[in-house]
PDB file as gemmi writes it, atoms N, CA and C in Angstrom:
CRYST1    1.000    1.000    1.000  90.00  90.00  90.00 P 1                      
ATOM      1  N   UNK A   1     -41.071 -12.054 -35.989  1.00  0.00           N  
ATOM      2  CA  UNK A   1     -39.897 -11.872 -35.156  1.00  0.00           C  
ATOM      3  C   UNK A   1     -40.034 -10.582 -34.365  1.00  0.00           C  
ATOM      4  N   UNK A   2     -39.269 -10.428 -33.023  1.00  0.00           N  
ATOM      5  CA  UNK A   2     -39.578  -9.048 -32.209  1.00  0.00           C  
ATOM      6  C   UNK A   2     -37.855  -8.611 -31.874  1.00  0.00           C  
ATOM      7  N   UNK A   3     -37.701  -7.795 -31.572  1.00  0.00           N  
ATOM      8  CA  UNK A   3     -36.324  -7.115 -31.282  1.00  0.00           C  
ATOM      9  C   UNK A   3     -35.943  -7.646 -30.099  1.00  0.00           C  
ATOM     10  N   UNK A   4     -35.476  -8.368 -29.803  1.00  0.00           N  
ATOM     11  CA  UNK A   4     -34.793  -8.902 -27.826  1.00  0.00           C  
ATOM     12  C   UNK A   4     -33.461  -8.769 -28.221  1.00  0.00           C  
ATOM     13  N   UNK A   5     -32.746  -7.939 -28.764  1.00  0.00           N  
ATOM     14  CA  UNK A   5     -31.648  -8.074 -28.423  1.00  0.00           C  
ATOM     15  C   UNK A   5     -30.814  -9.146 -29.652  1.00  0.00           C  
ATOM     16  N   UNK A   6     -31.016 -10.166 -29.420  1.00  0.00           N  
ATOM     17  CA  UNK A   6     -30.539 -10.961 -30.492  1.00  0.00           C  
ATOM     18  C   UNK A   6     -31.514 -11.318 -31.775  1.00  0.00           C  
ATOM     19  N   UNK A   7     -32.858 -10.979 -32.190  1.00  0.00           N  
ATOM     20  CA  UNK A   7     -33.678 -11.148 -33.601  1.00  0.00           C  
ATOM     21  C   UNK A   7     -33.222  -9.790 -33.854  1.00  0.00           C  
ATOM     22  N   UNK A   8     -33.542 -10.151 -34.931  1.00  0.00           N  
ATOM     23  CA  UNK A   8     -34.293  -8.771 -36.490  1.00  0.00           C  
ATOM     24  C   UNK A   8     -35.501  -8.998 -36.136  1.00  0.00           C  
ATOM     25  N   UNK A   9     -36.595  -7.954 -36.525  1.00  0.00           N  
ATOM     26  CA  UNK A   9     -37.474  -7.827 -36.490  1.00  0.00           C  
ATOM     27  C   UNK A   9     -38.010  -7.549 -37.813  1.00  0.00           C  
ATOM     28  N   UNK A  10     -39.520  -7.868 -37.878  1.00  0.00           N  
ATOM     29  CA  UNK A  10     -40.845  -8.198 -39.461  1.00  0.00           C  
ATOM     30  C   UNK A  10     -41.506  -7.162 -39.138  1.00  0.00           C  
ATOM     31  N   UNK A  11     -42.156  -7.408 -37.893  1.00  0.00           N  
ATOM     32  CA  UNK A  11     -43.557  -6.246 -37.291  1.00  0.00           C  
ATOM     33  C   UNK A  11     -43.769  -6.682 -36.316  1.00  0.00           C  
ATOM     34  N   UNK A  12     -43.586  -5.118 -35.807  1.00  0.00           N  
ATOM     35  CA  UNK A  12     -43.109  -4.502 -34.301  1.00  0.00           C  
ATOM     36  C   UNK A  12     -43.830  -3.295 -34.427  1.00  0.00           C  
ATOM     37  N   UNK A  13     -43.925  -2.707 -32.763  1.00  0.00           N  
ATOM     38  CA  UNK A  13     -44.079  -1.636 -32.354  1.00  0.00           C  
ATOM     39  C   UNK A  13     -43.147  -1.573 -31.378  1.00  0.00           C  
ATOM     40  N   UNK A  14     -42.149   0.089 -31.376  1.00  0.00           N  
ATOM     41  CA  UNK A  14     -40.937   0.366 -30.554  1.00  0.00           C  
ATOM     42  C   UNK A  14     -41.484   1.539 -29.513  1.00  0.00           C  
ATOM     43  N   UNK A  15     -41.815   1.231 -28.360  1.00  0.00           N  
ATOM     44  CA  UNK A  15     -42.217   2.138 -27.430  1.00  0.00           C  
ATOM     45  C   UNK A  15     -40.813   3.142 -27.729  1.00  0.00           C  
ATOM     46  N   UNK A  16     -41.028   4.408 -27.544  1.00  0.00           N  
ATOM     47  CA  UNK A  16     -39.334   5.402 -27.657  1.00  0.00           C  
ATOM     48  C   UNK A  16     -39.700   6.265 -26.159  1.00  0.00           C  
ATOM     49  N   UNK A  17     -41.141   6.163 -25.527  1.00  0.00           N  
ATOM     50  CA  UNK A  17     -41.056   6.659 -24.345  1.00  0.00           C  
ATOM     51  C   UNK A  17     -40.032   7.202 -23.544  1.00  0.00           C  
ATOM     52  N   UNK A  18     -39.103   6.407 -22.765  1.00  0.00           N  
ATOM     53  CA  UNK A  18     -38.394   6.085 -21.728  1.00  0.00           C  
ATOM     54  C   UNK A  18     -37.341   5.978 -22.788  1.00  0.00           C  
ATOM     55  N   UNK A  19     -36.782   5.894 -24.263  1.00  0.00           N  
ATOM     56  CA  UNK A  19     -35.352   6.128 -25.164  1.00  0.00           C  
ATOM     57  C   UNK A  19     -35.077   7.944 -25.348  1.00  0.00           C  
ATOM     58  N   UNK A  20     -33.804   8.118 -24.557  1.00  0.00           N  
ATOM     59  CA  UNK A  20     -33.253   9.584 -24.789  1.00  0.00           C  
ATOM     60  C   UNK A  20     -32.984   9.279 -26.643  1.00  0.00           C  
ATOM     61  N   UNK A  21     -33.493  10.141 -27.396  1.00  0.00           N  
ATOM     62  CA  UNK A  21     -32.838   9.705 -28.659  1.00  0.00           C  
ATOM     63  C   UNK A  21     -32.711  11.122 -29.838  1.00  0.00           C  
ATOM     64  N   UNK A  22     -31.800  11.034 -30.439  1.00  0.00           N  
ATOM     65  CA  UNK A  22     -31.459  12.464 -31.330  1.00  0.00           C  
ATOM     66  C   UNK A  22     -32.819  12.515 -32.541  1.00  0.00           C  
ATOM     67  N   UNK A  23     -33.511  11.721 -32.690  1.00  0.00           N  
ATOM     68  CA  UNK A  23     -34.443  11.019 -33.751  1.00  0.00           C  
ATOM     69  C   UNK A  23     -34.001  11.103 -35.014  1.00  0.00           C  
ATOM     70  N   UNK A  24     -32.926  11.046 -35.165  1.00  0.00           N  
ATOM     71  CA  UNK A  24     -32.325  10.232 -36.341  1.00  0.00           C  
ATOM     72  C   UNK A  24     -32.556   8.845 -36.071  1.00  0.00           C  
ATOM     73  N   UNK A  25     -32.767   8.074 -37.312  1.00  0.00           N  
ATOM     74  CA  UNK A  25     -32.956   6.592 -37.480  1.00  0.00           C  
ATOM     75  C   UNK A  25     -32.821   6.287 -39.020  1.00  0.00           C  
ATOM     76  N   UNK A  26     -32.591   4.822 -38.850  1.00  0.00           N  
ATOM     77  CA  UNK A  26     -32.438   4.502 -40.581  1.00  0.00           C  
ATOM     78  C   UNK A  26     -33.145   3.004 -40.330  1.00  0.00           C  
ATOM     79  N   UNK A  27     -33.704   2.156 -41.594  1.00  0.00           N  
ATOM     80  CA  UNK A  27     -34.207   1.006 -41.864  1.00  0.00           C  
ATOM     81  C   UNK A  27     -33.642   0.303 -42.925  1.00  0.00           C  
ATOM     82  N   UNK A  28     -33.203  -0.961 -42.217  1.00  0.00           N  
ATOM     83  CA  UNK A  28     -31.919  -1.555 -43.360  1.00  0.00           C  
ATOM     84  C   UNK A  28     -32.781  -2.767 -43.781  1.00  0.00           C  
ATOM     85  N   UNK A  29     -32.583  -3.547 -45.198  1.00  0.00           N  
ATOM     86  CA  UNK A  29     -33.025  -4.980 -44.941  1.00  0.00           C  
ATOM     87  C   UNK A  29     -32.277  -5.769 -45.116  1.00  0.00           C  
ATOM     88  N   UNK A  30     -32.154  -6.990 -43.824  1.00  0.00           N  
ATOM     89  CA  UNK A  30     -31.131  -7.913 -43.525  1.00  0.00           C  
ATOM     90  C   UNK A  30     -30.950  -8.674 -44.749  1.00  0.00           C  
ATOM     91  N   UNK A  31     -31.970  -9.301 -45.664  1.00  0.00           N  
ATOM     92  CA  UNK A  31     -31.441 -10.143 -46.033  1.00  0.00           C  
ATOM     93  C   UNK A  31     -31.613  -9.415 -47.885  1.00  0.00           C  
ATOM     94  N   UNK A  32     -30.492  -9.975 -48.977  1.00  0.00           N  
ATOM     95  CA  UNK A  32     -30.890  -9.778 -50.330  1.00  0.00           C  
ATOM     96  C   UNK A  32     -31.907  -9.661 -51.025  1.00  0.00           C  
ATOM     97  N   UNK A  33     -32.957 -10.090 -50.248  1.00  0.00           N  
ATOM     98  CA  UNK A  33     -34.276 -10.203 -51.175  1.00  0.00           C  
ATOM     99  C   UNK A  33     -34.969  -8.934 -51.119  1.00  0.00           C  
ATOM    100  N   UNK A  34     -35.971  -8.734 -52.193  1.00  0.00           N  
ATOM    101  CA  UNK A  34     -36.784  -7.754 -52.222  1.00  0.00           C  
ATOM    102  C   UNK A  34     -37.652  -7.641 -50.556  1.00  0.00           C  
ATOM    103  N   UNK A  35     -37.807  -6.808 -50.269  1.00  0.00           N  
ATOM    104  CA  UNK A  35     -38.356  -6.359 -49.039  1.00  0.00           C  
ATOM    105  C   UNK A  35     -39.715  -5.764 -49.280  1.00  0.00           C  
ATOM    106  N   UNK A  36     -40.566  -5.874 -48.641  1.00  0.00           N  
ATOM    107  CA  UNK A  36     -41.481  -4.576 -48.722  1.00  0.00           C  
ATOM    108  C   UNK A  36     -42.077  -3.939 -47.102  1.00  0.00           C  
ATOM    109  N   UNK A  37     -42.299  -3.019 -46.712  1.00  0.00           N  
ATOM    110  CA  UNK A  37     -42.394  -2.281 -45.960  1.00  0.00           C  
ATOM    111  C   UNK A  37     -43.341  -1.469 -45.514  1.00  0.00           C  
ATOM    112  N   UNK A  38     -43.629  -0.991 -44.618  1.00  0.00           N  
ATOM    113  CA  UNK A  38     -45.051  -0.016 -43.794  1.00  0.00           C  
ATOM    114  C   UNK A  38     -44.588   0.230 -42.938  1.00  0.00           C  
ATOM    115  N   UNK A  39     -44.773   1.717 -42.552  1.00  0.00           N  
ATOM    116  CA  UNK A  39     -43.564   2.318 -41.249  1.00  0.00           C  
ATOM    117  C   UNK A  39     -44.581   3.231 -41.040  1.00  0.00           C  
ATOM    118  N   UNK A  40     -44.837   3.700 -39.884  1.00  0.00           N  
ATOM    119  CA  UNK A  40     -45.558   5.023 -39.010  1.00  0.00           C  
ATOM    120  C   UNK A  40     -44.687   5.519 -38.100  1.00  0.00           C  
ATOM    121  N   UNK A  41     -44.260   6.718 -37.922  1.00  0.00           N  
ATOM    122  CA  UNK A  41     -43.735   7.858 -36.967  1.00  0.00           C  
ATOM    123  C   UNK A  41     -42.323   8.395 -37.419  1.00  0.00           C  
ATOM    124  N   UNK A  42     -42.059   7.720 -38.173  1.00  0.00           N  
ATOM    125  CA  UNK A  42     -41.064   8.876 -38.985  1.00  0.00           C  
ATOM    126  C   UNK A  42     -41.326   9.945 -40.060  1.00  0.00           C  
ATOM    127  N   UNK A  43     -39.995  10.534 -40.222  1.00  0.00           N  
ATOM    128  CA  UNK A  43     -40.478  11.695 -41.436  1.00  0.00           C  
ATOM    129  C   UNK A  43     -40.905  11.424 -42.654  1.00  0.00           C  
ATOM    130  N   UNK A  44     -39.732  10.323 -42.753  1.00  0.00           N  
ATOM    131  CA  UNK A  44     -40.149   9.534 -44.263  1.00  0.00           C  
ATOM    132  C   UNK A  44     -40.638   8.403 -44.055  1.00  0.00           C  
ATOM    133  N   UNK A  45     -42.088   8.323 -44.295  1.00  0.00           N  
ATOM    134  CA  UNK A  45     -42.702   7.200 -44.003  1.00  0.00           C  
ATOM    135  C   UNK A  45     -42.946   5.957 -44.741  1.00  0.00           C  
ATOM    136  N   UNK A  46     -42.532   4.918 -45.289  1.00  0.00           N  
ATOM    137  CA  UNK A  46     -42.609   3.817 -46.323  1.00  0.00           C  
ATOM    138  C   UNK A  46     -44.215   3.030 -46.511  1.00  0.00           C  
ATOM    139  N   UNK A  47     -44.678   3.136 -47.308  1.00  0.00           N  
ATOM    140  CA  UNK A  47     -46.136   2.467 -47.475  1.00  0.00           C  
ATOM    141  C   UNK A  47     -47.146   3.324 -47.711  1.00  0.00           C  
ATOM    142  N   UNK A  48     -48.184   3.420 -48.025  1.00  0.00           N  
ATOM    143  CA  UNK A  48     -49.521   4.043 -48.281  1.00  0.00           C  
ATOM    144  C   UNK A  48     -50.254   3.170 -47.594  1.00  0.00           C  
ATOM    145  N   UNK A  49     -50.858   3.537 -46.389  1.00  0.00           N  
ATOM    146  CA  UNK A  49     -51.956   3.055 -45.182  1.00  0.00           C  
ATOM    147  C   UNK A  49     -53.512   2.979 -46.074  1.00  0.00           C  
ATOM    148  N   UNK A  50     -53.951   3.845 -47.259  1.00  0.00           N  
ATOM    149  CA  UNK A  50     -55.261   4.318 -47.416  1.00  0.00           C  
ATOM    150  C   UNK A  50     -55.751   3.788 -48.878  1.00  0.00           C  
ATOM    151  N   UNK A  51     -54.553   2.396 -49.563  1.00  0.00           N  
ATOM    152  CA  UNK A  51     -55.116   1.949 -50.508  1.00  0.00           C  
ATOM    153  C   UNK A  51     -56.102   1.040 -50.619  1.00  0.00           C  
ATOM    154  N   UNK A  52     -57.445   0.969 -51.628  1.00  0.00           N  
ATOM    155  CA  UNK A  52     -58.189   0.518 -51.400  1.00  0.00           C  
ATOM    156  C   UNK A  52     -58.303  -0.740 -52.094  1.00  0.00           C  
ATOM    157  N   UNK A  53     -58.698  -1.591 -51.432  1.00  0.00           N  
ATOM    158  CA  UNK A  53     -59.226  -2.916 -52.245  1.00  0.00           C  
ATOM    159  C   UNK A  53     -60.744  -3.713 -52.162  1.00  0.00           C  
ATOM    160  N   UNK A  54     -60.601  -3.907 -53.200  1.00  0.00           N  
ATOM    161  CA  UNK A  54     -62.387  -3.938 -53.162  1.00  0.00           C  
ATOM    162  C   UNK A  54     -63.388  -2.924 -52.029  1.00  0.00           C  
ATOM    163  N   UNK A  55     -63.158  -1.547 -51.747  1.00  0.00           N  
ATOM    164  CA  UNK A  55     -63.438  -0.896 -51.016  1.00  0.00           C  
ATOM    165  C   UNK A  55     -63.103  -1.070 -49.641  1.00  0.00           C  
ATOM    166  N   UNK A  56     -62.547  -1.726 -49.639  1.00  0.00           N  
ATOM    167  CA  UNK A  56     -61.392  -2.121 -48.219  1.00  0.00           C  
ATOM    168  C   UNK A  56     -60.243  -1.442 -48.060  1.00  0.00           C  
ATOM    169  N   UNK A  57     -60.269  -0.703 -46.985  1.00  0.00           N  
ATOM    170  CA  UNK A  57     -59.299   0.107 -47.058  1.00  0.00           C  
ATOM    171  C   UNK A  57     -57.659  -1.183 -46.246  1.00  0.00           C  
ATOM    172  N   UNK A  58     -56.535  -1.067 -47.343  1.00  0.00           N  
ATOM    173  CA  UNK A  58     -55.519  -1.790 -46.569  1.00  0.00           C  
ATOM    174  C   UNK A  58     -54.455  -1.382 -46.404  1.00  0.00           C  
ATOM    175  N   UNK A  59     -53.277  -1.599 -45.958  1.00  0.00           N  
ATOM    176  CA  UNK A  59     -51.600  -1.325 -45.431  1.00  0.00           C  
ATOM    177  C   UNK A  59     -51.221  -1.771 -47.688  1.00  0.00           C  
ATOM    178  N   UNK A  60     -50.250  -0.839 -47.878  1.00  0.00           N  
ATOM    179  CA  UNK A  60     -49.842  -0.974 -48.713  1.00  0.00           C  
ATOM    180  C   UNK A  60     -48.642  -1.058 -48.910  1.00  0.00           C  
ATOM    181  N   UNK A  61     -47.480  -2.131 -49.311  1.00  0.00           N  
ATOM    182  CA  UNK A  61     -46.240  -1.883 -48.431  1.00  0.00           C  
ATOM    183  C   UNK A  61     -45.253  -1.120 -50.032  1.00  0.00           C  
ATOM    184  N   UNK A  62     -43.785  -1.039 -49.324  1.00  0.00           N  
ATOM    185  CA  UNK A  62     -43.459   0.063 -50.700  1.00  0.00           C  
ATOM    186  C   UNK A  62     -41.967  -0.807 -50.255  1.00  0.00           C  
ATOM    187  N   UNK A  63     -41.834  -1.157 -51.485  1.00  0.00           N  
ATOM    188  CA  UNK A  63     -40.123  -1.891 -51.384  1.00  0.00           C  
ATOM    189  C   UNK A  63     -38.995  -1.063 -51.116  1.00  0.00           C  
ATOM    190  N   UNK A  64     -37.917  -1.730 -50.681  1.00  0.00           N  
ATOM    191  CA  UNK A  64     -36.723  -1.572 -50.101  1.00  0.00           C  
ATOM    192  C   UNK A  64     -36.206  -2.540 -50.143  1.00  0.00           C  
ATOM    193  N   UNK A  65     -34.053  -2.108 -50.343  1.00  0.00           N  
ATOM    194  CA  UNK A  65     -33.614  -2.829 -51.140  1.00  0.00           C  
ATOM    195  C   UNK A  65     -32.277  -2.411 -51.652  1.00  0.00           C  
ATOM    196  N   UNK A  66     -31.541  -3.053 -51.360  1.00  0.00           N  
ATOM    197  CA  UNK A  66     -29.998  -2.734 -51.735  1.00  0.00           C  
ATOM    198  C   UNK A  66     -30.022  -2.372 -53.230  1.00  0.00           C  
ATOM    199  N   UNK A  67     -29.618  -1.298 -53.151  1.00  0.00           N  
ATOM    200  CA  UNK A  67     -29.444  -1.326 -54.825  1.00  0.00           C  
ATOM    201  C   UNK A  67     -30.295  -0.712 -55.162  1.00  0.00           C  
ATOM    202  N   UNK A  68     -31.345   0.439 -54.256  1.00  0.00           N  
ATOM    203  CA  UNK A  68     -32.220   0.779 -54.546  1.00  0.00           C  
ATOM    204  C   UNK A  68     -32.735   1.828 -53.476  1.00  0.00           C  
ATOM    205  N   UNK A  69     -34.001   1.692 -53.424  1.00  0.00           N  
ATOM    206  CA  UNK A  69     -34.367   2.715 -51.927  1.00  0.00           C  
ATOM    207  C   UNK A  69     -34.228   2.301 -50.858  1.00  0.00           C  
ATOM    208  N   UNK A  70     -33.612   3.014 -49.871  1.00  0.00           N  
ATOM    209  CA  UNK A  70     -33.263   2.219 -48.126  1.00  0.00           C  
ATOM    210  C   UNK A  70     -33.441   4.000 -47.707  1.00  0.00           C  
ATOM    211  N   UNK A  71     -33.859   3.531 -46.230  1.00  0.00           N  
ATOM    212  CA  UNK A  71     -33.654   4.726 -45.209  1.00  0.00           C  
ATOM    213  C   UNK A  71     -32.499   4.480 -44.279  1.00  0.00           C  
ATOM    214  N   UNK A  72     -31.297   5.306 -44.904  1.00  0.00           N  
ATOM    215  CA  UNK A  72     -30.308   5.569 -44.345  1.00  0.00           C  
ATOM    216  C   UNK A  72     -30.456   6.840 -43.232  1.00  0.00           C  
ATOM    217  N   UNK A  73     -31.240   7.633 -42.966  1.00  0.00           N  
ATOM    218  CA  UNK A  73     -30.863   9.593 -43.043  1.00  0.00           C  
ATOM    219  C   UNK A  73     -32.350   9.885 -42.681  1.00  0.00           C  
ATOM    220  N   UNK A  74     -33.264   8.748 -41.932  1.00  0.00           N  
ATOM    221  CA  UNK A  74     -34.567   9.069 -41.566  1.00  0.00           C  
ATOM    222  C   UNK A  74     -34.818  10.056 -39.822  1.00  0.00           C  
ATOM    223  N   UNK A  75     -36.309  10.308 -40.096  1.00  0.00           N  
ATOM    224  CA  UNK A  75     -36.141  11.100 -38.661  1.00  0.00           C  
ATOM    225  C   UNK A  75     -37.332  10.673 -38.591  1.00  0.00           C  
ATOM    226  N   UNK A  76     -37.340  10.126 -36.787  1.00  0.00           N  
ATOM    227  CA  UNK A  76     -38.829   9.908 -36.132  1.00  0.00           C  
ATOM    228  C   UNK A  76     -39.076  11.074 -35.525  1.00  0.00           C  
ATOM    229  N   UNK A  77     -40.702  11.130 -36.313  1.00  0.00           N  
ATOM    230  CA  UNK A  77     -41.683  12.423 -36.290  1.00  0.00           C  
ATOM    231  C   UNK A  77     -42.353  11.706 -34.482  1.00  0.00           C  
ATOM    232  N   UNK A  78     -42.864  10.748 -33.949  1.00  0.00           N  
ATOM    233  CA  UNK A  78     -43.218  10.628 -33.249  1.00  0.00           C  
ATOM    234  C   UNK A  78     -42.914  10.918 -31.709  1.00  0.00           C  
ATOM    235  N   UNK A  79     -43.752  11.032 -30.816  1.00  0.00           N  
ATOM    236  CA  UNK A  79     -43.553  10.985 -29.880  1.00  0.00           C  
ATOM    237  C   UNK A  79     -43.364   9.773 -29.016  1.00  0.00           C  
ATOM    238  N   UNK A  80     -44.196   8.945 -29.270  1.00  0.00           N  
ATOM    239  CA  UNK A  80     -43.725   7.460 -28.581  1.00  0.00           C  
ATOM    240  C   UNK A  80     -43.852   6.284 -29.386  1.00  0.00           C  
ATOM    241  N   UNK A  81     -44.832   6.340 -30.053  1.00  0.00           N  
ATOM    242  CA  UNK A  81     -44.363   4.818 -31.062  1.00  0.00           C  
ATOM    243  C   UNK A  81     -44.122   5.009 -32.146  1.00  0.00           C  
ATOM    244  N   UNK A  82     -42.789   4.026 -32.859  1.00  0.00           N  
ATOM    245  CA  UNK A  82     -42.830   3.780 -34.201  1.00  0.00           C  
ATOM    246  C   UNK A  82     -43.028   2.082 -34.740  1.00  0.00           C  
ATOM    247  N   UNK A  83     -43.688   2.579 -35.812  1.00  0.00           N  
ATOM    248  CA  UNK A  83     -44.274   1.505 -36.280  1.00  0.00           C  
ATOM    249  C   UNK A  83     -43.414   0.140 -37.272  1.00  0.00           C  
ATOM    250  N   UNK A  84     -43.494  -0.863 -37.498  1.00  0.00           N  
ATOM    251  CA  UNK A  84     -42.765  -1.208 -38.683  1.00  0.00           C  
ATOM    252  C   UNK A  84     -43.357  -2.574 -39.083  1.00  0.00           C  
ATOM    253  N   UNK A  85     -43.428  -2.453 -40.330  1.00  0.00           N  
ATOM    254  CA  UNK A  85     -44.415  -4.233 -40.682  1.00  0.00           C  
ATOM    255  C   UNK A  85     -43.726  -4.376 -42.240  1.00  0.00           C  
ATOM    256  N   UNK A  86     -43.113  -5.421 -42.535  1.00  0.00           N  
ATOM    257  CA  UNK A  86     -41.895  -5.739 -42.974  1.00  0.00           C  
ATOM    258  C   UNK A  86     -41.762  -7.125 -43.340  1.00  0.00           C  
ATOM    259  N   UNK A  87     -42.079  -7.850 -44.882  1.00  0.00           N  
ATOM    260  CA  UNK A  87     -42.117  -8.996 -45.801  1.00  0.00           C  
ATOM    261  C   UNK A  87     -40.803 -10.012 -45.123  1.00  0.00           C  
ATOM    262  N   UNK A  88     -39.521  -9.037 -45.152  1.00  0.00           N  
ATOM    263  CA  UNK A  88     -38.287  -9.430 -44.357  1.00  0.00           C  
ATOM    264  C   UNK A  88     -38.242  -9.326 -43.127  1.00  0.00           C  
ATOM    265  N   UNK A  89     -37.127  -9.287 -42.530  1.00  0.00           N  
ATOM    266  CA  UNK A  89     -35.947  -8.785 -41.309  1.00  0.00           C  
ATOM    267  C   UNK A  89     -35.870  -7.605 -41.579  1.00  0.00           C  
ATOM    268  N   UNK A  90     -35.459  -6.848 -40.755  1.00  0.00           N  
ATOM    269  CA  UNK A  90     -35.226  -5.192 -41.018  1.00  0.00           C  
ATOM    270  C   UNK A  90     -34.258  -4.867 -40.021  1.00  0.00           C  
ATOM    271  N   UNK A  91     -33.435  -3.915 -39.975  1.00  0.00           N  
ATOM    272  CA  UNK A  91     -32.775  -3.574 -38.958  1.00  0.00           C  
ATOM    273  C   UNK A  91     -33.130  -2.039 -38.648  1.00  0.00           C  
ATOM    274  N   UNK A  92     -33.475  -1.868 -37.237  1.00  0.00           N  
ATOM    275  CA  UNK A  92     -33.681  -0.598 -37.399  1.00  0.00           C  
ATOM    276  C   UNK A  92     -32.792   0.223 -36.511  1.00  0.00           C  
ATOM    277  N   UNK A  93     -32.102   1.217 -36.592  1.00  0.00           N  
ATOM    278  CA  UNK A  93     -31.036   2.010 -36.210  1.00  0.00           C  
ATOM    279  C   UNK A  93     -31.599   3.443 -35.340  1.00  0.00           C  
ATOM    280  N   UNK A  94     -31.188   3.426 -34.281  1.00  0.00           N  
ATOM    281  CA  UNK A  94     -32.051   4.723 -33.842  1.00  0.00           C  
ATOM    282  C   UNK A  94     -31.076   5.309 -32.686  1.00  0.00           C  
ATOM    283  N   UNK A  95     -30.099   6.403 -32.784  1.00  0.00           N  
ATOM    284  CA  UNK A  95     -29.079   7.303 -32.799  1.00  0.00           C  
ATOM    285  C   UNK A  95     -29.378   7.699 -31.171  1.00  0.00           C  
ATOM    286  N   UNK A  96     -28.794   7.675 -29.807  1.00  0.00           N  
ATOM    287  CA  UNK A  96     -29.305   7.802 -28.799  1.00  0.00           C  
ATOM    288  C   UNK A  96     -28.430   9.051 -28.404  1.00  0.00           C  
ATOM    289  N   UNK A  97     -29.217   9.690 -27.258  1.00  0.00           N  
ATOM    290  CA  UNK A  97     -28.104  10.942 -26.735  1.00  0.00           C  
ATOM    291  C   UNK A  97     -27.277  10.441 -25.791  1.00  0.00           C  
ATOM    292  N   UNK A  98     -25.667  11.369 -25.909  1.00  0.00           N  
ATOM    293  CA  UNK A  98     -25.449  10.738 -25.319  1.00  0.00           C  
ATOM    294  C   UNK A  98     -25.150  10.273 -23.213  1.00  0.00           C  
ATOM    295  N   UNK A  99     -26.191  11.291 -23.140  1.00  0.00           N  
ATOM    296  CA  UNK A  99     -26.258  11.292 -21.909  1.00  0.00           C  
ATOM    297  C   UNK A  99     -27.447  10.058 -21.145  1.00  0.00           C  
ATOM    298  N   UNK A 100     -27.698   9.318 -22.177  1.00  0.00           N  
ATOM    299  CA  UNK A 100     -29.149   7.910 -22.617  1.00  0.00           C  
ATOM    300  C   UNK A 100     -28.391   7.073 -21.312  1.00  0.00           C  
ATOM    301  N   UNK A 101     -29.162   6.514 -20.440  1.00  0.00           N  
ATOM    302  CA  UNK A 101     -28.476   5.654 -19.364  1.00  0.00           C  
ATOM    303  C   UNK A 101     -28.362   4.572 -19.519  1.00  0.00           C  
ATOM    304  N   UNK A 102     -28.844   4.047 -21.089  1.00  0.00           N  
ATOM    305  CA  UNK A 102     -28.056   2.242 -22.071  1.00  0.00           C  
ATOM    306  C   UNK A 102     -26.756   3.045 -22.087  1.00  0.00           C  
ATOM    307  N   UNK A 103     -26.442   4.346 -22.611  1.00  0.00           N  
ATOM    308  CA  UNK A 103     -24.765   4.487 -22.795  1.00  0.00           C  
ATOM    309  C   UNK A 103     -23.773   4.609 -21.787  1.00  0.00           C  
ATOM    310  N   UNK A 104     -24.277   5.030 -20.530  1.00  0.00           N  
ATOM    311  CA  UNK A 104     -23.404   5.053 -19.264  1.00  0.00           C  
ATOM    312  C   UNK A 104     -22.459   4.346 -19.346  1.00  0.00           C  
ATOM    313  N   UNK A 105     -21.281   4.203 -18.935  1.00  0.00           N  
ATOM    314  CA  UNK A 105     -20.320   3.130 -18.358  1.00  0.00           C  
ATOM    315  C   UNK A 105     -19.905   3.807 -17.066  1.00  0.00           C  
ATOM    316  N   UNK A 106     -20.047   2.874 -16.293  1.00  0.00           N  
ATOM    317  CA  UNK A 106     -19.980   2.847 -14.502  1.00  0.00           C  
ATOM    318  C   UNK A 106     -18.100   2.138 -14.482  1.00  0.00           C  
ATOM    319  N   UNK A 107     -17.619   3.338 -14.017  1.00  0.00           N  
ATOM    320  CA  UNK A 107     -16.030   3.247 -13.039  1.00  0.00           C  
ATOM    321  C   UNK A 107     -15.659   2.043 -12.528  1.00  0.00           C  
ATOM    322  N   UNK A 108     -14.878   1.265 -12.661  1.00  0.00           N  
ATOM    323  CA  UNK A 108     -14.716   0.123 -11.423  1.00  0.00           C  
ATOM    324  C   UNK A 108     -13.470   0.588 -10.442  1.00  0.00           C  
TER     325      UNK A 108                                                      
END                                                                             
């Protein structure tokens, strides 16, 4: 699934280029089930990238989960992409300034 507006998103990459944003963010999971997770460019990052299997280095994902660990209170460390690869749906929340020209409202 990709973010348009109306999906949740699994695994994505979020250009933040061209987003005015406070880099506060949080990662929710949509649905009850156990989740597991791999995130790049925030502070708190979910997963271990460098576990090995059979000398294969792979994405290691790290659960999330009502009732348990969630990133409510996260901050993107990045400059333009953040990452997210995700068993579920995820919602991801990302705090804009408010001078961001998605927040404008134009006079009639």
């Amino acid at each position: 699934m990709t973010l348009d507006g109306i999906n949740f998103m699994e695994k994505t990459k979020i250009n933040l280029e061209f987003i005015e944003n406070t880099k506060k963010a949080g990662i929710f999971p949509v649905r009850q089930r156990t989740t597991k997770i791999l995130t790049k460019g925030f502070k708190w990052n979910f997963g271990n990238e460098k576990s090995m299997v059979g000398g294969v280095e792979h994405p290691e994902r790290e659960i999330i989960e009502y009732g348990g660990k969630l990133s409510c209170s996260n901050k993107i460390e990045s400059l333009n992409d953040i990452y997210v690869d995700a068993t579920e749906p995820v919602l991801i929340t990302i705090e804009l300034k408010k001078n961001n020209v998605l927040m404008k409202k134009e006079k009639y």
